[in-house]
Backbone as numpy.savetxt, mean C-alpha at the origin, in Angstrom:
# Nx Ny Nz CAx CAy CAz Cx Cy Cz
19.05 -3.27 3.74 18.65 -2.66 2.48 19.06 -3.53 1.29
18.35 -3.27 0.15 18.65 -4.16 -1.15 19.92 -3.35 -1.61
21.05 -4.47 -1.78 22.33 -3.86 -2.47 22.26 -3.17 -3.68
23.29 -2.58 -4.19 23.40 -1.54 -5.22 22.95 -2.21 -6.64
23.77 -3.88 -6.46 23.28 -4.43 -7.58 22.75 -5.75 -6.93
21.39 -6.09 -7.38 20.18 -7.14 -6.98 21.26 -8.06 -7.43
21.26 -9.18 -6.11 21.33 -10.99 -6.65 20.38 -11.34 -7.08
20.96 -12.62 -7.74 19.78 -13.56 -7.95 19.02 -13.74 -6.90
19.65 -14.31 -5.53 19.06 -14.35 -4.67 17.54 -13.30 -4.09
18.15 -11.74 -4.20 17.31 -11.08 -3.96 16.12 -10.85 -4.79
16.39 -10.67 -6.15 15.80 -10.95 -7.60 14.45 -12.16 -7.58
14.98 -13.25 -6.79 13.94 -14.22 -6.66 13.46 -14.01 -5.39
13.47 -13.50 -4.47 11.96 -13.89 -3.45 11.76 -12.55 -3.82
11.83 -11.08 -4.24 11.16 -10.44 -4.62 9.70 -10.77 -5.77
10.38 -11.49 -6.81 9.45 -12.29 -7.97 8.68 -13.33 -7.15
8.86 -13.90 -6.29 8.32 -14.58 -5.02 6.70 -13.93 -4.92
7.41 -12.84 -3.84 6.82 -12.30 -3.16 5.70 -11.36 -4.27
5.60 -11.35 -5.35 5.12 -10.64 -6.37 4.21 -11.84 -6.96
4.78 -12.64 -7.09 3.64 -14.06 -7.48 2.48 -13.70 -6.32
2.75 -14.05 -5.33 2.17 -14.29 -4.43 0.85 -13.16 -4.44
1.11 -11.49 -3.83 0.62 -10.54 -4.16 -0.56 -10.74 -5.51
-0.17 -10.65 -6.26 -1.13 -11.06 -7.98 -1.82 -11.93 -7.85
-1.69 -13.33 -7.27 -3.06 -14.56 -7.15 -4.07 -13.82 -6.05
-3.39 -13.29 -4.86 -4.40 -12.74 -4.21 -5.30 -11.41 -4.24
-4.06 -10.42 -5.24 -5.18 -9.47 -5.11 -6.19 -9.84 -6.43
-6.05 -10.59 -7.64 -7.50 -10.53 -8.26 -7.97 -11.98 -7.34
-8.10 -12.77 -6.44 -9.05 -13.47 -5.79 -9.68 -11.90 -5.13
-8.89 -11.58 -4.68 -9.79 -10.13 -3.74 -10.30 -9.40 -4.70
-10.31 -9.04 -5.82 -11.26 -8.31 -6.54 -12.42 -9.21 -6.59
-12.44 -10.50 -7.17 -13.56 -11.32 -7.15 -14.18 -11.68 -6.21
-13.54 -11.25 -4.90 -14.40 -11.64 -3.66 -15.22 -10.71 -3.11
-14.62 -9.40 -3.84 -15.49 -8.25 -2.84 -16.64 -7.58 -3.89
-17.69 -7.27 -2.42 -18.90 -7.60 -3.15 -20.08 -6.25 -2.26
-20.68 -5.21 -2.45 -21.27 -4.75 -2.00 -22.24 -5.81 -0.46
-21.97 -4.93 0.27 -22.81 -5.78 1.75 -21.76 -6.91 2.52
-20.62 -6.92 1.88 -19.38 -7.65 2.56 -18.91 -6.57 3.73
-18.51 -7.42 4.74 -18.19 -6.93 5.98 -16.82 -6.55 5.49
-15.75 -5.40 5.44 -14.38 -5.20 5.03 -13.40 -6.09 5.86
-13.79 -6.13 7.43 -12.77 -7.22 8.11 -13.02 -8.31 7.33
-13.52 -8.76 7.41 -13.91 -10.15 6.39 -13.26 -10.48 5.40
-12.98 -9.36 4.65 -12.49 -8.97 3.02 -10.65 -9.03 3.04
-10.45 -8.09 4.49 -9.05 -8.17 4.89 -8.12 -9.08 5.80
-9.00 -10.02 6.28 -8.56 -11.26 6.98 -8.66 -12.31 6.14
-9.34 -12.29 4.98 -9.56 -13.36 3.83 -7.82 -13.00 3.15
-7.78 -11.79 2.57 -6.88 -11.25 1.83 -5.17 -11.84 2.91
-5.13 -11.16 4.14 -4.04 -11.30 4.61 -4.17 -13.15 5.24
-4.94 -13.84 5.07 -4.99 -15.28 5.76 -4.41 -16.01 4.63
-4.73 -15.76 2.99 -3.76 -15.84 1.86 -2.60 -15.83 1.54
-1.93 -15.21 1.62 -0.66 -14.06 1.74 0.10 -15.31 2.79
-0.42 -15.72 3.79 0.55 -16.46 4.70 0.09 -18.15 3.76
-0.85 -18.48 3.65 -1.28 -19.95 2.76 -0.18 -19.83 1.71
0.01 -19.01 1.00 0.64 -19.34 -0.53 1.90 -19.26 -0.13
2.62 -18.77 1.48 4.13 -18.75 1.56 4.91 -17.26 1.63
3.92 -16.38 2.02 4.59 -14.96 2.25 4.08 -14.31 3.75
4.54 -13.33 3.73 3.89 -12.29 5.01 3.19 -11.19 4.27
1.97 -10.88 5.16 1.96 -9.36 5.15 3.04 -8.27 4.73
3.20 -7.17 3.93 3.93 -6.75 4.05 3.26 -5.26 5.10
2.26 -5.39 4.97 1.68 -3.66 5.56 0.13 -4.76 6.14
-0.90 -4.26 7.16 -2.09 -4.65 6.86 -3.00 -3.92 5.81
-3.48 -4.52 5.00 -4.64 -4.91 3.54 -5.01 -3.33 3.69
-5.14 -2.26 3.10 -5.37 -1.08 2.61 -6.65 -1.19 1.73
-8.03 -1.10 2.69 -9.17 -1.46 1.63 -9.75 -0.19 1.73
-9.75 1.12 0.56 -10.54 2.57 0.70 -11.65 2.24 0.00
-12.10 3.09 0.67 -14.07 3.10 -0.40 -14.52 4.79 -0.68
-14.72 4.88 -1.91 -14.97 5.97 -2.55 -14.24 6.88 -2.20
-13.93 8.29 -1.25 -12.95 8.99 -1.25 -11.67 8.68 0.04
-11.82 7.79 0.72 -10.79 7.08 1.40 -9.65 6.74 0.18
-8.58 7.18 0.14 -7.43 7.17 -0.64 -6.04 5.99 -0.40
-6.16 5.70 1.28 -4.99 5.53 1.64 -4.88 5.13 3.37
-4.17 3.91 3.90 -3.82 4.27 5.04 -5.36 3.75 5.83
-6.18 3.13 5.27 -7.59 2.42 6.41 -7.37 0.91 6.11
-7.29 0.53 7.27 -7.65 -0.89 7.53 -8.66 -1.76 8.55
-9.36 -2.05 8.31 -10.41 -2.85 9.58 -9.76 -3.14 10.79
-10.44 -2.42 11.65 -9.99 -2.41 13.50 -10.79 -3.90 13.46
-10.36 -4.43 14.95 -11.34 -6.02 15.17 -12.65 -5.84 15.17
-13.03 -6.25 14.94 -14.87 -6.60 15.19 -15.36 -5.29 14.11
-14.66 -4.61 13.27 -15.23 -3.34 12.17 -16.92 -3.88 11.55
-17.45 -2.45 12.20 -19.02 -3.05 11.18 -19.22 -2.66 9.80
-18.12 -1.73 9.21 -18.00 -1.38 7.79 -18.16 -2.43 7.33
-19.25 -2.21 6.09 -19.35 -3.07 5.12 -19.53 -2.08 3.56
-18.72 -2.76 2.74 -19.05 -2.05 1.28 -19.94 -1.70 0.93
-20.27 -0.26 0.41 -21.63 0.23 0.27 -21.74 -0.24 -1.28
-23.10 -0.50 -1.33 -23.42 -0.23 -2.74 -23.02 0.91 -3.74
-22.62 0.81 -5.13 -22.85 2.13 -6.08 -21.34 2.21 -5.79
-20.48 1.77 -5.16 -19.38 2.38 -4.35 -18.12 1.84 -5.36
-17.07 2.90 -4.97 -15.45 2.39 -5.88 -14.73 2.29 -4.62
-14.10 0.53 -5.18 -13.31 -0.04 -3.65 -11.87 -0.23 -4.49
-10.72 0.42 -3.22 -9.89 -0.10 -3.74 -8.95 -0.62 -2.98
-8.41 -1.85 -3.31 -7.74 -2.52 -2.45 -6.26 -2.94 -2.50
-5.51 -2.89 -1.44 -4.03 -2.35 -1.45 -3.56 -3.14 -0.85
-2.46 -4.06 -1.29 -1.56 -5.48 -1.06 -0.57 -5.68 -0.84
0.43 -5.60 0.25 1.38 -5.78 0.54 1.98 -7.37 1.01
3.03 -7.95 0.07 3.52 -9.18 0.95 4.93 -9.18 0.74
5.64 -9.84 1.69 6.85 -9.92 1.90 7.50 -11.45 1.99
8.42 -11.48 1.66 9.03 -13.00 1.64 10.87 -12.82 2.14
10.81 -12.99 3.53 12.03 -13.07 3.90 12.50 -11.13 3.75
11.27 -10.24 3.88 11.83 -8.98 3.72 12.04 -8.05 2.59
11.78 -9.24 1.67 11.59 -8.79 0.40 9.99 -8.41 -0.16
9.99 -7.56 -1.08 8.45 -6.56 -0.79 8.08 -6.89 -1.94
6.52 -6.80 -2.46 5.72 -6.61 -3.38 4.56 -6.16 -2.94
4.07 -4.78 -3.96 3.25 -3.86 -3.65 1.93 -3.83 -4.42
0.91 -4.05 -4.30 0.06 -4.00 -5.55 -1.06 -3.36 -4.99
-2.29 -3.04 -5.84 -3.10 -2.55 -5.54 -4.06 -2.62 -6.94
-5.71 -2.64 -6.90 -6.48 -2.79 -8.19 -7.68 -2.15 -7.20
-8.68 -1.66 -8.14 -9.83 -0.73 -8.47 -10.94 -1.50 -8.77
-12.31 -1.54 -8.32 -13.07 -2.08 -8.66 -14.36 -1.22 -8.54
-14.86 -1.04 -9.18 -16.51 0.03 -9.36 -17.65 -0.66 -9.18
-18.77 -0.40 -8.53 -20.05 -1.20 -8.19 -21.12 0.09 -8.51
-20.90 0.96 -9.49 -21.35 1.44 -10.54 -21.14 1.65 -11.89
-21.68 2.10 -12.83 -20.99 2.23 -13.96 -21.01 4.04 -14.07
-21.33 4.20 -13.22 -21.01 5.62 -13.15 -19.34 5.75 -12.50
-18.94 4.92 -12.43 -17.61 5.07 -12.05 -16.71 4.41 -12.36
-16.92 3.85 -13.63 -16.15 2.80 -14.10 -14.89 3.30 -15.33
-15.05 4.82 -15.23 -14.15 5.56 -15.62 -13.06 6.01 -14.95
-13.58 6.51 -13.99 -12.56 6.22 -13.07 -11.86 5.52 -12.42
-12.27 4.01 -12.50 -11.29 3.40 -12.49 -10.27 2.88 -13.75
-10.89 3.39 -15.03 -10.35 2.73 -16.04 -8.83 3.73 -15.95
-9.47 5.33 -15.37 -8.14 5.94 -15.56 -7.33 5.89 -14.89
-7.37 5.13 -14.15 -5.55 4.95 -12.89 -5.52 3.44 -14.05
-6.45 2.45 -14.41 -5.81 1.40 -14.48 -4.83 1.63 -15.89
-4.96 2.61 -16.83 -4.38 2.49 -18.21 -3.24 3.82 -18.03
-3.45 4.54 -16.76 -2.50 5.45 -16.58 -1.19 4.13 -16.28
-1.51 3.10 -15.33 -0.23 2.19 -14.82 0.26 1.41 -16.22
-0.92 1.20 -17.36 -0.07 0.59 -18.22 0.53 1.36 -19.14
0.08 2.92 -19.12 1.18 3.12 -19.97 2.12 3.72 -19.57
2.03 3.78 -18.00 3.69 4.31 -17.40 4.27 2.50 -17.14
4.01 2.28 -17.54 4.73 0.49 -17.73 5.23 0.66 -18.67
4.79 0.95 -19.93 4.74 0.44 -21.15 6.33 1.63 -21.55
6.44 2.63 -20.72 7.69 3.31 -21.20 8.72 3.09 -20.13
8.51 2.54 -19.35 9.16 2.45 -18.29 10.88 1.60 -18.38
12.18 2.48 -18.22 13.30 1.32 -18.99 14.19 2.12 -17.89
15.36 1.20 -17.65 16.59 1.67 -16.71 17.13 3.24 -17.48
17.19 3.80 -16.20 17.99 5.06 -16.15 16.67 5.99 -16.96
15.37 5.74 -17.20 14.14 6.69 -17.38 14.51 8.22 -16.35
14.36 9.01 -16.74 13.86 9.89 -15.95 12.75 9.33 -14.91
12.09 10.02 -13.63 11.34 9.80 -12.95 10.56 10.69 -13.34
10.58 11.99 -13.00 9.66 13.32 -14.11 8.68 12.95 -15.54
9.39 11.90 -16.39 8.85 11.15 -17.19 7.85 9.93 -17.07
7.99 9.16 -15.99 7.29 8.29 -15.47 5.73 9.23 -15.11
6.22 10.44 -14.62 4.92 10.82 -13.90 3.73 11.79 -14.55
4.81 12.25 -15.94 4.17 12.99 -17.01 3.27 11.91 -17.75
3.86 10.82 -18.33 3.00 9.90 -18.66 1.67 9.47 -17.84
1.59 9.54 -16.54 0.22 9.06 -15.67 -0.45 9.99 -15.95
0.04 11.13 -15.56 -0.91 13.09 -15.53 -1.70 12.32 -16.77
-0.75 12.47 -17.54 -1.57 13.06 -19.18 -2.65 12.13 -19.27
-2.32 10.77 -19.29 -3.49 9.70 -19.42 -4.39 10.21 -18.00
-4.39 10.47 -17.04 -5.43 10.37 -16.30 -6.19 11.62 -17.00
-5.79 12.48 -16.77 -6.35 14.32 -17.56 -7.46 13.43 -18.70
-6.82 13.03 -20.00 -7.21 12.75 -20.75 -8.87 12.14 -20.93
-8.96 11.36 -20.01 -10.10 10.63 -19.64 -10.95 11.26 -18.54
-10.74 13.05 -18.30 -11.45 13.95 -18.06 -11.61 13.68 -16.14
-10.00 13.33 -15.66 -10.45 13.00 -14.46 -8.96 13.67 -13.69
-8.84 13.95 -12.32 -7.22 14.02 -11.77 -6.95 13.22 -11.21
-5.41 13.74 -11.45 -4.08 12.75 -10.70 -4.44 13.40 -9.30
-4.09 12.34 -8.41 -4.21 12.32 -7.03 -2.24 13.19 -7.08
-2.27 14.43 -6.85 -0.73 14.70 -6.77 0.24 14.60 -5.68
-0.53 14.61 -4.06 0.40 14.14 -3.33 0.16 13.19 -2.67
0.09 12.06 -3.61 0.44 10.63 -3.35 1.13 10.12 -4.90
2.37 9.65 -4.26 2.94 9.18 -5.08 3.33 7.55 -4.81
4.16 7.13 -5.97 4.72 5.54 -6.16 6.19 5.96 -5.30
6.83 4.65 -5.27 7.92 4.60 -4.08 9.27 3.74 -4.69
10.56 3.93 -3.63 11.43 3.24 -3.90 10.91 2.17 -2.97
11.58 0.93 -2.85 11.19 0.06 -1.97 12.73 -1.02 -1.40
12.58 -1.17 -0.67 14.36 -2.05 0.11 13.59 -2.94 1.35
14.30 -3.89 1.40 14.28 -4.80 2.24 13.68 -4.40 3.82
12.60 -5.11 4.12 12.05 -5.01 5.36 11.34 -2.98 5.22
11.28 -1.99 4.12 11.23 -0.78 4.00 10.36 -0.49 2.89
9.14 -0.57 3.04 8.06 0.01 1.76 8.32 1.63 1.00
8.59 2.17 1.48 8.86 3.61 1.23 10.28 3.92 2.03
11.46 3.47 0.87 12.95 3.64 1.49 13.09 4.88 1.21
12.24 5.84 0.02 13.02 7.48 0.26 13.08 8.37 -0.97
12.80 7.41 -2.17 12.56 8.00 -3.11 11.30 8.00 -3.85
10.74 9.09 -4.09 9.77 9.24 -4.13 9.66 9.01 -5.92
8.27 9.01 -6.93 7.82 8.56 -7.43 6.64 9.42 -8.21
6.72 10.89 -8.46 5.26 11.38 -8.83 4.66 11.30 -9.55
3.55 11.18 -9.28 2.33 10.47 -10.42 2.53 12.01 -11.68
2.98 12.95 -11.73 2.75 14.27 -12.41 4.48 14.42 -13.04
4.44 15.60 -13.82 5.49 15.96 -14.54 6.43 16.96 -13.11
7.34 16.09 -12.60 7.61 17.45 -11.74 8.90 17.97 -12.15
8.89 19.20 -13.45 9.54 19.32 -13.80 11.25 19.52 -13.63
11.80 19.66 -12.04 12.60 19.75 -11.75 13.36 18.83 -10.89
12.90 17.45 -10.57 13.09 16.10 -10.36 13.71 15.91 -11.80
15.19 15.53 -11.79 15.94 15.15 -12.25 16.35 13.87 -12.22
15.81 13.08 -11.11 16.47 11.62 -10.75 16.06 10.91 -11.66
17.06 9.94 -11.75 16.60 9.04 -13.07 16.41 6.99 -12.16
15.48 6.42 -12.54 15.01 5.45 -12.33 16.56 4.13 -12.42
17.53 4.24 -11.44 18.70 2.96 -11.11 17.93 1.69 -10.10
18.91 0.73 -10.42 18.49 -0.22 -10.06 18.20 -0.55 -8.91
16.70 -1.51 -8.47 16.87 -1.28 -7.06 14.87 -1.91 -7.53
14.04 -1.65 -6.58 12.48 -2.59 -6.70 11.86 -1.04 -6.60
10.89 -1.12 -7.00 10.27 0.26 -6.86 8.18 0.17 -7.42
7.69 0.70 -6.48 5.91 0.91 -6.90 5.51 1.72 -7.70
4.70 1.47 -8.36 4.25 2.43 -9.52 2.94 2.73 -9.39
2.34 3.73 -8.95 1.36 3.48 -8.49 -0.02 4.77 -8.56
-0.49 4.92 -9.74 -1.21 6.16 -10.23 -2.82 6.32 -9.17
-2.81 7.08 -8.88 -4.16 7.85 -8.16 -4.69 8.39 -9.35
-6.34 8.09 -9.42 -6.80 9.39 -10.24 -8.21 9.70 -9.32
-9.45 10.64 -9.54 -10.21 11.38 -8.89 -10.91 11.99 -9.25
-12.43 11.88 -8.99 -13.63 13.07 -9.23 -13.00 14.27 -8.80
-12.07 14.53 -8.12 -12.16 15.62 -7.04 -11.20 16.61 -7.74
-10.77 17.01 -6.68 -9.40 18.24 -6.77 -7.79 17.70 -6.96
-8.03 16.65 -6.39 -7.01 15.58 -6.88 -5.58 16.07 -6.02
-6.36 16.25 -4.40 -5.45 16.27 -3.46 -6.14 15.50 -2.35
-5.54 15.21 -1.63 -5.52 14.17 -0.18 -5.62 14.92 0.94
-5.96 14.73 2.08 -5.54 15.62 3.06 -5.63 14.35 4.47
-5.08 14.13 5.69 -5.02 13.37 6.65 -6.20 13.46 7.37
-7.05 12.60 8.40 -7.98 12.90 9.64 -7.15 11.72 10.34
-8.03 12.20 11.33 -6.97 12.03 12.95 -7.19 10.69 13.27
-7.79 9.74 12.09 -8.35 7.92 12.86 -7.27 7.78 12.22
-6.42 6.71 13.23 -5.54 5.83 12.85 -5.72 4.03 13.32
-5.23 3.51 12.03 -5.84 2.21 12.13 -4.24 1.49 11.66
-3.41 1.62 11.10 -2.29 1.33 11.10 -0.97 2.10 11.39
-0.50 0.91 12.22 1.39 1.90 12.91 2.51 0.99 12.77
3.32 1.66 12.89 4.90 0.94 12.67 5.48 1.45 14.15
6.52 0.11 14.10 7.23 0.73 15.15 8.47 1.41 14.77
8.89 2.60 15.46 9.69 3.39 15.53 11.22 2.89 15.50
11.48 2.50 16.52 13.08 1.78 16.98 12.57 0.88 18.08
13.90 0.37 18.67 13.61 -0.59 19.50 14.34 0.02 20.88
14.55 1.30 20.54 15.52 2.29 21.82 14.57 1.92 22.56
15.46 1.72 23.91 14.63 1.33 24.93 14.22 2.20 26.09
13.11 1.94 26.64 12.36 3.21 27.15 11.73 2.62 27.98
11.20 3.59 29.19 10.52 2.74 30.09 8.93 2.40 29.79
8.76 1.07 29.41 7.62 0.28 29.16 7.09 -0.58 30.20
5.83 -0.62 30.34 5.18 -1.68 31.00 5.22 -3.00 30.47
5.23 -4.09 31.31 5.34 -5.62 31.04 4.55 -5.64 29.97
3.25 -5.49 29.84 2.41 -5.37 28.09 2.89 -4.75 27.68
3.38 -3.34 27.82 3.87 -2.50 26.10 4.94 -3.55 25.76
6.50 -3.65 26.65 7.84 -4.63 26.33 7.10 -6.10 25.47
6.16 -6.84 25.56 5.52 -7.55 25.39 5.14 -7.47 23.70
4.37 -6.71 23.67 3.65 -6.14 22.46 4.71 -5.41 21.61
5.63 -4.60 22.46 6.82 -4.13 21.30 7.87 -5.13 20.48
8.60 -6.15 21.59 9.14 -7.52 21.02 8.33 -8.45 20.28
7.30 -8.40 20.26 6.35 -9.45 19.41 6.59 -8.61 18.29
6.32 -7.47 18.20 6.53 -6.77 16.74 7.73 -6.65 15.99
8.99 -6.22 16.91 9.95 -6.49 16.51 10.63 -7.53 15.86
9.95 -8.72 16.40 10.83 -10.03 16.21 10.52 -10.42 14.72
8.76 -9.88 14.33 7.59 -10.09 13.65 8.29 -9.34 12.40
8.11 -8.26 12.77 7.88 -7.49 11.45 9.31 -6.05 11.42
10.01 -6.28 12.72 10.99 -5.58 12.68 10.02 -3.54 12.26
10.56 -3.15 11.41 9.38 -1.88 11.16 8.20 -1.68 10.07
8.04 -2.68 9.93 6.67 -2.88 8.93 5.48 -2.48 9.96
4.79 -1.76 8.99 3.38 -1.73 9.38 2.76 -2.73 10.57
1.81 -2.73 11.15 0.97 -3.72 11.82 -0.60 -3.06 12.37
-1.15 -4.03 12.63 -2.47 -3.17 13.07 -2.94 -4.10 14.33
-3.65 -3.30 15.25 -4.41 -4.12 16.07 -5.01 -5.27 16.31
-5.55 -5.93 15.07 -6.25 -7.11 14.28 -5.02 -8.13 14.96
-3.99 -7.75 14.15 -2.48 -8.70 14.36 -2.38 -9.36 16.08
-2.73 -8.26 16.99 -2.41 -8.89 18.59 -3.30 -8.89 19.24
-4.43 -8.33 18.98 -5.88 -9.02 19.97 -5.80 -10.10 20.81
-5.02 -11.48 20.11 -5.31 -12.50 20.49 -4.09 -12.72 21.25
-3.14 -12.27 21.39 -1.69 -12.06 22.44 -2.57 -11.47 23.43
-3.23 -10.83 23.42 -3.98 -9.89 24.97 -5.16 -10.46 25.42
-5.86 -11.07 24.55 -7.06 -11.67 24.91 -8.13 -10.40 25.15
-8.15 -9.25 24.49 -9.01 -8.51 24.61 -8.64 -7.14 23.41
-9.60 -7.18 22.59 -9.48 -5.55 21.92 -9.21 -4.56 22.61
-9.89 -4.25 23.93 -9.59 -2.73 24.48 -8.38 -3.25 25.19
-7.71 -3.74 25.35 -6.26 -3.82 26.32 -5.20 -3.81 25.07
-5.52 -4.08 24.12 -4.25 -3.99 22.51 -4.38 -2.94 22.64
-5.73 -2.14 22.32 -6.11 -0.65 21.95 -4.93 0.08 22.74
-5.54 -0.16 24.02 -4.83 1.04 24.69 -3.66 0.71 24.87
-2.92 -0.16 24.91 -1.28 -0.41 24.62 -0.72 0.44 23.31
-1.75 -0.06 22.00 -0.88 0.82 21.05 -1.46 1.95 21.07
-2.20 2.67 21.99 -2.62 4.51 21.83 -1.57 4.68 22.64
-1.16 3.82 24.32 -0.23 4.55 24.70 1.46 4.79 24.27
1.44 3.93 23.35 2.77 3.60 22.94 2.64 5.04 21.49
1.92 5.12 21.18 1.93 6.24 19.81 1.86 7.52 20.62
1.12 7.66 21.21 1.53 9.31 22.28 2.75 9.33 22.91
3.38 8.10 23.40 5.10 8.12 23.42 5.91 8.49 22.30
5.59 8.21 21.45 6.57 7.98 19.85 7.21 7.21 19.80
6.57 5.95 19.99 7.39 4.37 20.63 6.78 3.85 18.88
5.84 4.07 18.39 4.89 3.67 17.54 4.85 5.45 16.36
5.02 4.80 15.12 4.22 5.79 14.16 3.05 5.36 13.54
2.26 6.53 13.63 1.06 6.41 13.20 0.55 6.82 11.84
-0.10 5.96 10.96 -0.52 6.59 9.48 -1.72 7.05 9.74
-2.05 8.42 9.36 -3.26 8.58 8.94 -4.14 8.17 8.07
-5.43 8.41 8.08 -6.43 7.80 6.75 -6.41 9.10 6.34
-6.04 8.78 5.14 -6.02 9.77 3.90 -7.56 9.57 2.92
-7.88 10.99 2.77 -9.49 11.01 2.13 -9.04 12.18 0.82
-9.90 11.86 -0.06 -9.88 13.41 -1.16 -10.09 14.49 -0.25
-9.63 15.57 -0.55 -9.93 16.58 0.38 -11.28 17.47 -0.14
-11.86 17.22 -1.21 -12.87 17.90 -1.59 -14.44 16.73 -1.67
-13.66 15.15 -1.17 -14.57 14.56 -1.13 -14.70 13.71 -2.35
-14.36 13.75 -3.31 -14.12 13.29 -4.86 -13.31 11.75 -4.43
-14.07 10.90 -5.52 -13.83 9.63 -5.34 -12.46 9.05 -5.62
-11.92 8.22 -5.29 -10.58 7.81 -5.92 -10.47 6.40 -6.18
-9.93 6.48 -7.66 -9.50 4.67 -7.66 -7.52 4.99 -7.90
-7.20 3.32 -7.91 -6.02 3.15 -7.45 -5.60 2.07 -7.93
-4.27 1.97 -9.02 -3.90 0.41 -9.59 -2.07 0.66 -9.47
-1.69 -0.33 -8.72 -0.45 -0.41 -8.56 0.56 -1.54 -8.79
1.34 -1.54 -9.44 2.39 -3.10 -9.59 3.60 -2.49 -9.08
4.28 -3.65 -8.62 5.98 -3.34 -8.29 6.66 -3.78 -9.18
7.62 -3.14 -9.55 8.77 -3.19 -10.47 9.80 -3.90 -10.32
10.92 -4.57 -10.77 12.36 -4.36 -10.76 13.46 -3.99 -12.05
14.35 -3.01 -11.33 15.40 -2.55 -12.36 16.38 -3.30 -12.41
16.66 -3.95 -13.60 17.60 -5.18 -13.16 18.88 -5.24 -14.28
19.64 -4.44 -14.30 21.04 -4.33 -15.28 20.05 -3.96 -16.62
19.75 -4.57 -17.45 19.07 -4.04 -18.46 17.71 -4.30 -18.94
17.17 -4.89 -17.56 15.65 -5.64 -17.48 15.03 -4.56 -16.35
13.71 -4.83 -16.93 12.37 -4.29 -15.96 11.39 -4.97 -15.80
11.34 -5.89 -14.96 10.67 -6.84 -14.36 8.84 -6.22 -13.90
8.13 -6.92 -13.84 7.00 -6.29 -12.99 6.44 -7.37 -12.59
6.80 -7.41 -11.08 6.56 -8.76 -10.70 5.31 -9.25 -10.19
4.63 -8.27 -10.09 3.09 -8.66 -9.95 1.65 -8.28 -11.04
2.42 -8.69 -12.16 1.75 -8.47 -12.89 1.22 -10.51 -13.48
């Protein structure tokens, strides 16, 4: 975990790892393009990420219109970006364990180009107040109001995150809304900021496709020569970060033999599984996110 008070050391491959994140996700806004294949979009994005000197931190989070959260291209995916459509795409890289989180909105209508304007000016002006020892309640009253304002909702249960070493979501949570009885106040430490807004009802709800998992622990259990195989490759890899299928295809030499390694390993609870998160009323969502740091009397935003 990131100590109580950031080194320099830690301080810089976080800002690292935040450079890095920012060149690639606007190349990925400029690359994606109605009739683009999404694997395409997310093997471009994560083949980056390792060129400029980082890792993956999660695999590439690309939603389209009410997909919110939590989808990533299986191998050979025939999804391709629909026309008219709001894509939004979600960036994780890591440098030595150290995290940067980002995420940007892009509309291929102008019927929806409001909606993305309102997550993107909800993040700058919960930036723009954002200072050590803030309330968190305050952080999230500021998004509400600007998203409301521009006649659209806050996505409310999805929120921004604390973030620690090798740990995207270490535990403290982040709400995009006023929750009036969240008292915690914003100490030092890296943290996502990260506003949802929505045609919809401006709630989420899970379905049962899963396209990205983490591993659990490394308690040992009785595994077959491929699961032990496929579990130490991950471990060594990514320790409990995210991973997706895409990642070991080519360790197995076959999609359906990964597949069914990581279905049988997630019906064990060897593996956790994220759901794809959708609006629950169907209502579109865009999504703009930077990572932070709280730093003695600085607030860094390192992927900006």
């Amino acid at each position: 975990m990131l100590s109580t008070l950031l080194s320099d050391e830690e301080v810089e491959k976080l800002i690292k790892a935040g450079q890095i994140a920012r060149v690639v996700r606007e190349e990925a806004i400029r690359r994606a393009k109605p009739g683009m294949k999404v694997v395409k979009l997310a093997e471009h994005i994560e083949n980056r990420i390792t060129e400029l000197g980082g890792k993956p931190a999660f695999p590439v989070n690309i939603g389209i219109n009410d997909v919110a959260a939590h989808y990533t291209p299986l191998t050979n995916d025939p999804t391709v970006i629909p026309e008219h459509s709001v894509l939004k795409i979600d960036i994780g890289v890591h440098v030595d364990g150290y995290i940067a989180d980002t995420a940007a909105s892009v509309s291929f209508s102008p019927i929806y180009d409001g909606l993305v304007e309102a997550a993107r000016k909800a993040l700058e002006r919960a930036l723009e107040v954002i200072k050590p020892g803030i309330r968190i309640s305050e952080i999230g009253k500021v998004i509400d109001e600007t998203i409301k304002s521009m006649g659209y909702k806050t996505v409310k249960n999805l929120s921004g995150h604390s973030i620690d070493r090798f740990s995207i979501h270490s535990g403290r949570s982040i709400p995009n809304y006023h929750e009036i009885f969240n008292r915690a106040r914003l100490v030092e430490g890296a943290y996502a900021i990260e506003p949802f807004a929505s045609t919809g009802i401006g709630f989420v709800r899970s379905i049962p496709s899963i396209t990205i998992y983490s591993l659990r622990s490394i308690a040992k259990k009785r595994l077959s020569s491929t699961e032990k195989k496929l579990v130490d490759s991950i471990w060594s890899e990514r320790r409990t970060l995210p991973f997706c299928e895409r990642w070991y295809t080519d360790v197995f030499g076959s999609v359906e033999e990964v597949r069914s390694i990581i279905r049988s390993l997630h019906r064990r609870k060897v593996l956790q599984g994220y759901p794809i998160l959708v609006e629950r009323s169907r209502g579109y969502v865009s999504q703009f996110e930077h990572t932070i740091i709280v730093w003695g009397k600085d607030v860094i935003v390192t992927t900006m």
